[in-house]
Biopython code that builds the backbone (N, CA, C, O; Angstrom):
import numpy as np
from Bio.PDB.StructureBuilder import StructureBuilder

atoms = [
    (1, "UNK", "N", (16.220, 88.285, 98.076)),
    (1, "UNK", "CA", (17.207, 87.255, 97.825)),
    (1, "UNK", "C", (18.060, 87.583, 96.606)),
    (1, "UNK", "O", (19.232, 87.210, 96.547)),
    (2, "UNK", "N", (17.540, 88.205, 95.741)),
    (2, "UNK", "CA", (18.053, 88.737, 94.187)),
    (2, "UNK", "C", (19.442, 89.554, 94.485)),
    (2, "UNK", "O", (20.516, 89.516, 93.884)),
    (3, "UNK", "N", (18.990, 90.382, 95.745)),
    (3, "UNK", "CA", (20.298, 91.182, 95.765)),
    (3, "UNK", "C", (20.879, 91.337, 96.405)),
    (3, "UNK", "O", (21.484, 92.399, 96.554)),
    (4, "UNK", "N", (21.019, 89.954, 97.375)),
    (4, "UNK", "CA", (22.199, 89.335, 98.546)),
    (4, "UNK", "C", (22.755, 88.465, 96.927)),
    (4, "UNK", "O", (23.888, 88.889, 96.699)),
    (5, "UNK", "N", (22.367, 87.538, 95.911)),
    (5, "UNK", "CA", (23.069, 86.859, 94.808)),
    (5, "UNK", "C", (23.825, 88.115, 94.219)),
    (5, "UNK", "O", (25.055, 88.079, 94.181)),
    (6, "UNK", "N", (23.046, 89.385, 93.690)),
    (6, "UNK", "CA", (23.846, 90.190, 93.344)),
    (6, "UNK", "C", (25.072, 90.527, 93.977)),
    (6, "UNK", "O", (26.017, 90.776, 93.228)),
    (7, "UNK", "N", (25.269, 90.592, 95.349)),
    (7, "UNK", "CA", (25.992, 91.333, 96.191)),
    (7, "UNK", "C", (27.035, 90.251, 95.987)),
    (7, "UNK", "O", (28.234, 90.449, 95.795)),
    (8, "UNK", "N", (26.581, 89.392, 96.037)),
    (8, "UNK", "CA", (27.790, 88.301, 96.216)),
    (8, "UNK", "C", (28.823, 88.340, 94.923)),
    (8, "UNK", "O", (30.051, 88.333, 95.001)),
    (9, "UNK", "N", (27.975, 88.385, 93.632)),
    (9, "UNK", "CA", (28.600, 88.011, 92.996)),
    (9, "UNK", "C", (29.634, 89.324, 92.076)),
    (9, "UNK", "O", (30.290, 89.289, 91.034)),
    (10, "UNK", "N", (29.364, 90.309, 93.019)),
    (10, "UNK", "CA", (29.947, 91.606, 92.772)),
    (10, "UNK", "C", (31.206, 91.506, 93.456)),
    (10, "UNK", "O", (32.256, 91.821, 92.897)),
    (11, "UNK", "N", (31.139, 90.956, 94.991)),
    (11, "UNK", "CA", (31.865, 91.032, 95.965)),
    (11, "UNK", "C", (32.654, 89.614, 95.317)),
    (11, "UNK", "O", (33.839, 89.669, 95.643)),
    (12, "UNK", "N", (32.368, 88.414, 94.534)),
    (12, "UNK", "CA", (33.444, 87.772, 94.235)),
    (12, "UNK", "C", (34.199, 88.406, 93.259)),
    (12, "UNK", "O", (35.415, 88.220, 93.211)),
    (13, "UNK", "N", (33.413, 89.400, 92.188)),
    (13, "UNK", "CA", (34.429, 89.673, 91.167)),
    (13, "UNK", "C", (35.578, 90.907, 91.657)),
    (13, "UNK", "O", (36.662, 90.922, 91.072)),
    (14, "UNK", "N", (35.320, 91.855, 92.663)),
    (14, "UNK", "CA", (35.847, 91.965, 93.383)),
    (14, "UNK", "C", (37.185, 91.848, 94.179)),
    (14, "UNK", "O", (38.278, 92.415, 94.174)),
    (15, "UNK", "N", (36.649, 90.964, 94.782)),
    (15, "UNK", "CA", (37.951, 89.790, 95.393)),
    (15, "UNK", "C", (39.103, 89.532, 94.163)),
    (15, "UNK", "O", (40.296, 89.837, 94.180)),
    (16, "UNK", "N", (38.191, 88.753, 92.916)),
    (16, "UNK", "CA", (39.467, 88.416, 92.186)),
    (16, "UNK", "C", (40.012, 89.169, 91.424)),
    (16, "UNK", "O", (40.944, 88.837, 90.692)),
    (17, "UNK", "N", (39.469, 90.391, 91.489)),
    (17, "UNK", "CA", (40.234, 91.074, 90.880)),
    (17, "UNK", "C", (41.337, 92.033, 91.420)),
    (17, "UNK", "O", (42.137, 92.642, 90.710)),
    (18, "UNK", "N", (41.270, 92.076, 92.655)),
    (18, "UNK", "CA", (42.233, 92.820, 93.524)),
    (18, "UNK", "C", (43.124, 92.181, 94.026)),
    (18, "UNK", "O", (44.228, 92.691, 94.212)),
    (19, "UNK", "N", (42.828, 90.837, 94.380)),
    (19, "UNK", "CA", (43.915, 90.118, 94.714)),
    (19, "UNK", "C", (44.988, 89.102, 93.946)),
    (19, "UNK", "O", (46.163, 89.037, 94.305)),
    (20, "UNK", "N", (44.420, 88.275, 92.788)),
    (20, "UNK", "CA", (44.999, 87.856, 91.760)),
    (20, "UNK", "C", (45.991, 88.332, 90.942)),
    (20, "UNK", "O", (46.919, 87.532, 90.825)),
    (21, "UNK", "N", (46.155, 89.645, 90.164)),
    (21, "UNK", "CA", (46.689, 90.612, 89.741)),
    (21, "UNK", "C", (47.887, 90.553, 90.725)),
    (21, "UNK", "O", (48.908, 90.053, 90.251)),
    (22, "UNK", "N", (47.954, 91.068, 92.294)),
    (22, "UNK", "CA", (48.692, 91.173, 93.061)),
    (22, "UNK", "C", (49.743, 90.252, 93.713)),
    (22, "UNK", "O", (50.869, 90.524, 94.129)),
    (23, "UNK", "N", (48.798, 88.627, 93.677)),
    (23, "UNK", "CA", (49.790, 87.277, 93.892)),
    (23, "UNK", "C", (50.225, 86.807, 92.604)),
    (23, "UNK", "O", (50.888, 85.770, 92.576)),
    (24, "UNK", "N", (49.935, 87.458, 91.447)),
    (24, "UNK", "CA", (50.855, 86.833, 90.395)),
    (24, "UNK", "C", (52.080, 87.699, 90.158)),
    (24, "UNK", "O", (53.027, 87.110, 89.637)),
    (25, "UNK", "N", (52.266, 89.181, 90.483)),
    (25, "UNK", "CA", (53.210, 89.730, 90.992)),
    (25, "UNK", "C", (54.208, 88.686, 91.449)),
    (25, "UNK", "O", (55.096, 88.148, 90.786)),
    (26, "UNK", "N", (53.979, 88.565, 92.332)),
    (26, "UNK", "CA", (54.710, 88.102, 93.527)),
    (26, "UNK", "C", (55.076, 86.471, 92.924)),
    (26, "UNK", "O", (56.215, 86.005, 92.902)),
    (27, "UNK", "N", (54.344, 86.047, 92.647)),
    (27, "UNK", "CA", (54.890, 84.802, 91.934)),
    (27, "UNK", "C", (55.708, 84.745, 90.521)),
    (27, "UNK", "O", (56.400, 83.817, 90.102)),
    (28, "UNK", "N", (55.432, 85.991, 89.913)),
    (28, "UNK", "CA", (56.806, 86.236, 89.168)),
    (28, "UNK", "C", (57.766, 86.877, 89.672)),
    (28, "UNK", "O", (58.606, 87.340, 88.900)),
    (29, "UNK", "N", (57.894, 87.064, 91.013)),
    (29, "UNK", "CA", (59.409, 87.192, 91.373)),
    (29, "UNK", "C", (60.098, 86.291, 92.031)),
    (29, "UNK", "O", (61.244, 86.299, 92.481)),
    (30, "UNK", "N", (58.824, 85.114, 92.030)),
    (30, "UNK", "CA", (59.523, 84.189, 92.789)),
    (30, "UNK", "C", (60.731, 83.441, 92.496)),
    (30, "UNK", "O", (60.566, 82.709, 91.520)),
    (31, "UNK", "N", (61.861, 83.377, 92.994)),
    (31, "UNK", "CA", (63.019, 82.325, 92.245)),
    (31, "UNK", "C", (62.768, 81.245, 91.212)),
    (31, "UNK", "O", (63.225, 81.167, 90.072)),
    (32, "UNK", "N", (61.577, 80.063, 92.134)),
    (32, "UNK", "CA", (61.039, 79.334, 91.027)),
    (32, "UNK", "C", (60.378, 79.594, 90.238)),
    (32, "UNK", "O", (59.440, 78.805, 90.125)),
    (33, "UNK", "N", (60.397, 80.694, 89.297)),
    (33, "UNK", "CA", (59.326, 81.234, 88.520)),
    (33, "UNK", "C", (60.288, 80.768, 86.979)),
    (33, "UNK", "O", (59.813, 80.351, 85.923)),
    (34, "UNK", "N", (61.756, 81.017, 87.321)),
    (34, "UNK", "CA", (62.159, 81.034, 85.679)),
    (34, "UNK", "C", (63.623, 80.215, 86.301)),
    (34, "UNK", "O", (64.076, 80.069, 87.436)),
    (35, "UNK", "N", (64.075, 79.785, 84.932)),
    (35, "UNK", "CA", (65.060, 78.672, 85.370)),
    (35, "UNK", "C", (66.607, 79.412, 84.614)),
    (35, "UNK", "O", (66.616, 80.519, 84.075)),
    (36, "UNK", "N", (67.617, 78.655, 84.722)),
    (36, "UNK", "CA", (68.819, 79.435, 84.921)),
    (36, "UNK", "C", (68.837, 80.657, 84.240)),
    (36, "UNK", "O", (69.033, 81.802, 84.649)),
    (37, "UNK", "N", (68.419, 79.879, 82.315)),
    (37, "UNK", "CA", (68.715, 80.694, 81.350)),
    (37, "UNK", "C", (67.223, 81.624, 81.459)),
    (37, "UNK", "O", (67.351, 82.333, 80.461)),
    (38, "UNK", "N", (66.499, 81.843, 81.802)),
    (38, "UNK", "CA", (65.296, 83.135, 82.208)),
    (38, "UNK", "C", (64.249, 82.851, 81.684)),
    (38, "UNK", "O", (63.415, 83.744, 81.537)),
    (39, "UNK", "N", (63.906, 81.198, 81.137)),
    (39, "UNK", "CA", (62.895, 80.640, 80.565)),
    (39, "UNK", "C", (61.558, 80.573, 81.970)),
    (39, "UNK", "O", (61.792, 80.674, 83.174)),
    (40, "UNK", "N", (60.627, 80.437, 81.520)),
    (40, "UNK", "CA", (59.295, 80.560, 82.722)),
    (40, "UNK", "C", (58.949, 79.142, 82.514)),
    (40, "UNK", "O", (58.504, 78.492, 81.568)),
    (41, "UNK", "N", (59.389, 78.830, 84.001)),
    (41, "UNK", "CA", (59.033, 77.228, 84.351)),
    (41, "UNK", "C", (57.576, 76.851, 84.858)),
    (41, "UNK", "O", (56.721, 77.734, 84.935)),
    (42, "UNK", "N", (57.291, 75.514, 85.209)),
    (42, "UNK", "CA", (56.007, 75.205, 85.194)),
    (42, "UNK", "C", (55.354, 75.660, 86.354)),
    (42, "UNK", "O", (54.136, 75.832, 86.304)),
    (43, "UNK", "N", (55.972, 75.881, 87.384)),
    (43, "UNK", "CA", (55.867, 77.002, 88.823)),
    (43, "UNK", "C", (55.091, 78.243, 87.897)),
    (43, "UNK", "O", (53.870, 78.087, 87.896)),
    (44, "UNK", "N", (55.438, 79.120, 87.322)),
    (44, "UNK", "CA", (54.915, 80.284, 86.481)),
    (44, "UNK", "C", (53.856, 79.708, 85.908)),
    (44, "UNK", "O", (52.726, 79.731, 86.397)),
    (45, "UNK", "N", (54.193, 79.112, 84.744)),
    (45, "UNK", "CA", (52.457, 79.015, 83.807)),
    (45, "UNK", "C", (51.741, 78.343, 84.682)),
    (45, "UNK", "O", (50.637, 78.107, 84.192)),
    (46, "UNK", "N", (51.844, 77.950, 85.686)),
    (46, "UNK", "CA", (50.653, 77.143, 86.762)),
    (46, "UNK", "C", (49.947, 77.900, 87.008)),
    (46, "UNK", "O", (48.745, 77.890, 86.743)),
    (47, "UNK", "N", (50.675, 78.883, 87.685)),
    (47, "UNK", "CA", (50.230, 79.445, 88.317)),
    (47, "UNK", "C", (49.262, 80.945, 87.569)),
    (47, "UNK", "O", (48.338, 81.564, 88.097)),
    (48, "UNK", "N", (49.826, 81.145, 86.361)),
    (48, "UNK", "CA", (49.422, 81.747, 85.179)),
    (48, "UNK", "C", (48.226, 81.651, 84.823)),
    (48, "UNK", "O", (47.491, 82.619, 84.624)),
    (49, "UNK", "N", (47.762, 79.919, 84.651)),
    (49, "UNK", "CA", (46.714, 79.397, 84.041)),
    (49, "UNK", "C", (45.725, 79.777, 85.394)),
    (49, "UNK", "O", (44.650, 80.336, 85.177)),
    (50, "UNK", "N", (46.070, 79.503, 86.571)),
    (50, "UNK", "CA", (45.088, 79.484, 87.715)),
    (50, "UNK", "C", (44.322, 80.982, 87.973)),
    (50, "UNK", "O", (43.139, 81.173, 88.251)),
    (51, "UNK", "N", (45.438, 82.001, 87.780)),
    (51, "UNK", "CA", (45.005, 83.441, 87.903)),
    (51, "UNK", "C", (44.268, 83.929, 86.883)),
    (51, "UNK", "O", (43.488, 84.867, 87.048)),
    (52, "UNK", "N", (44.495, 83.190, 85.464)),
    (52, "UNK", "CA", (43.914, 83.288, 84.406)),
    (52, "UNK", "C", (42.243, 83.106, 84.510)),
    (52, "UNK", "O", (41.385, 83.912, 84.150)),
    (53, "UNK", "N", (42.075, 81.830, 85.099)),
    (53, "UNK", "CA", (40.652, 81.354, 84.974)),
    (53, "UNK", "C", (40.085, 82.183, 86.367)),
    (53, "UNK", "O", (38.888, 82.466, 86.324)),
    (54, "UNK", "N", (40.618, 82.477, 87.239)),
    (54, "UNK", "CA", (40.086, 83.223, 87.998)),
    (54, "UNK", "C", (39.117, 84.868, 87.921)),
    (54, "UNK", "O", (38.052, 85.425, 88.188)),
    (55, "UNK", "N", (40.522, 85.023, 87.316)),
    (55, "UNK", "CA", (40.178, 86.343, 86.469)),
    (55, "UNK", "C", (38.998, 86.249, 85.417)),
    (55, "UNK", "O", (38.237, 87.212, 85.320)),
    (56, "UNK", "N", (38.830, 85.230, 84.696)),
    (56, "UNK", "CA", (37.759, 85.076, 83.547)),
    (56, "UNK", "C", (36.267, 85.010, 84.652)),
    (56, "UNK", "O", (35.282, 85.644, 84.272)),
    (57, "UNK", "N", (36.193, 84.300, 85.866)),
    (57, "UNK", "CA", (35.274, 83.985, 86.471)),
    (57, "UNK", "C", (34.771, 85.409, 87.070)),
    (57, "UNK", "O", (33.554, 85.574, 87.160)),
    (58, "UNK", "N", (35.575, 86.357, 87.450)),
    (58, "UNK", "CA", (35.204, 87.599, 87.848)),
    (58, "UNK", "C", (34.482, 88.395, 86.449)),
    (58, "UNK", "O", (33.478, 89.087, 86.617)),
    (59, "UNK", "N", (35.008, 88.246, 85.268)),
    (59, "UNK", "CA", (34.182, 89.015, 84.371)),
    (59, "UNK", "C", (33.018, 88.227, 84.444)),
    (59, "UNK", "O", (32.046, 88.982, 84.490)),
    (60, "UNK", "N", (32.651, 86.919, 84.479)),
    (60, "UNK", "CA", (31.311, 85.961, 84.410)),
    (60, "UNK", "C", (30.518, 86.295, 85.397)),
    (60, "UNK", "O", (29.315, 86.531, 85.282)),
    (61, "UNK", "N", (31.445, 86.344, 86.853)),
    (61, "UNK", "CA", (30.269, 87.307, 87.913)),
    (61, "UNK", "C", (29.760, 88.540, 87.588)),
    (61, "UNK", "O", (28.625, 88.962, 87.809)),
    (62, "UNK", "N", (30.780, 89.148, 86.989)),
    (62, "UNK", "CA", (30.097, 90.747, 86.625)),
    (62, "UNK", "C", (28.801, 91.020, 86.172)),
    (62, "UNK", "O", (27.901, 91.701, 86.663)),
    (63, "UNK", "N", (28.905, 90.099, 84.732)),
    (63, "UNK", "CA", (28.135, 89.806, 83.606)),
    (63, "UNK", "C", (26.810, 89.209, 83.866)),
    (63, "UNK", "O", (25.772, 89.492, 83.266)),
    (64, "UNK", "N", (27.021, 87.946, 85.280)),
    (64, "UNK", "CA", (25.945, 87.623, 85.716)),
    (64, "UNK", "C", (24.803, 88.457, 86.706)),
    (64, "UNK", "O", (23.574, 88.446, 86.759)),
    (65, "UNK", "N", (26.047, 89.294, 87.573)),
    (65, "UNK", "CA", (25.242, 90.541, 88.089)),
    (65, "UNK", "C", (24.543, 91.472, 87.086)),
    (65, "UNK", "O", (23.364, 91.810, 86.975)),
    (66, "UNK", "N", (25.790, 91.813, 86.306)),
    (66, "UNK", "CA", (24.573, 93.132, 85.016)),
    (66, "UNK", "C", (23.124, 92.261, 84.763)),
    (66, "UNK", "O", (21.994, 92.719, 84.929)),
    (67, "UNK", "N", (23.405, 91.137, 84.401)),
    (67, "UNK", "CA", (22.130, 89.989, 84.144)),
    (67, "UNK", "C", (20.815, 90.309, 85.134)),
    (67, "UNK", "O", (19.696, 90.669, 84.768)),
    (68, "UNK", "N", (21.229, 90.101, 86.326)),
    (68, "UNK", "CA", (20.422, 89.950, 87.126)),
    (68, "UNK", "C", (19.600, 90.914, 87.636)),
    (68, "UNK", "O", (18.442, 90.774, 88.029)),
    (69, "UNK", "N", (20.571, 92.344, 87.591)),
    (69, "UNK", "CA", (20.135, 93.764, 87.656)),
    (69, "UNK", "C", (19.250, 93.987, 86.763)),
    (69, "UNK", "O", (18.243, 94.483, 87.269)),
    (70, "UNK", "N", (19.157, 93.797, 85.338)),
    (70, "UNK", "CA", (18.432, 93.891, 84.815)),
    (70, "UNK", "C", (16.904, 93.498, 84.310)),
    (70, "UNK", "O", (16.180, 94.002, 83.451)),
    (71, "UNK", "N", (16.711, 92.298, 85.278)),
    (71, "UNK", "CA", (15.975, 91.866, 84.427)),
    (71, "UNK", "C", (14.936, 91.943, 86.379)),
    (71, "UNK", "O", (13.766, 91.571, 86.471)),
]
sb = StructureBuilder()
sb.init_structure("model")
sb.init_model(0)
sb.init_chain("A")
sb.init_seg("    ")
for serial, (resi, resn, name, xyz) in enumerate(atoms, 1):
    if name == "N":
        sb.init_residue(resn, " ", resi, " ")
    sb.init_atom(name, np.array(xyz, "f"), 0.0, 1.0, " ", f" {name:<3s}", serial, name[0])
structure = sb.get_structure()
């Protein structure tokens, strides 16, 4: 059971890390991303903050896998 939790939580950090990186791309090119004068509207840091904590949760899976491997 230890290392289907491991697997998982490899395979979430994983996930967010390959794909997050890649849709925030894309959401900074989005039109609604910045407003006339090239300021970053609330469309951007939303979406900023969301990829942000995502991203933090993939180092926490990591960390929880090294955890688990180890012990």
């Amino acid at each position: 059971m230890t290392s289907v939790l491991i697997g998982l939580l490899l395979a979430n950090a994983a996930f967010n890390a390959l794909v997050w990186p890649t849709f925030y791309r894309r959401v900074a090119k989005d039109p609604r991303a910045r407003d006339e004068s090239g300021r970053s509207t609330a469309f951007l840091r939303v979406h900023a903050v969301l990829i942000a904590i995502a991203l933090v949760l993939a180092v926490a899976s990591v960390i929880a896998a090294i955890v688990a491997i180890l012990q």
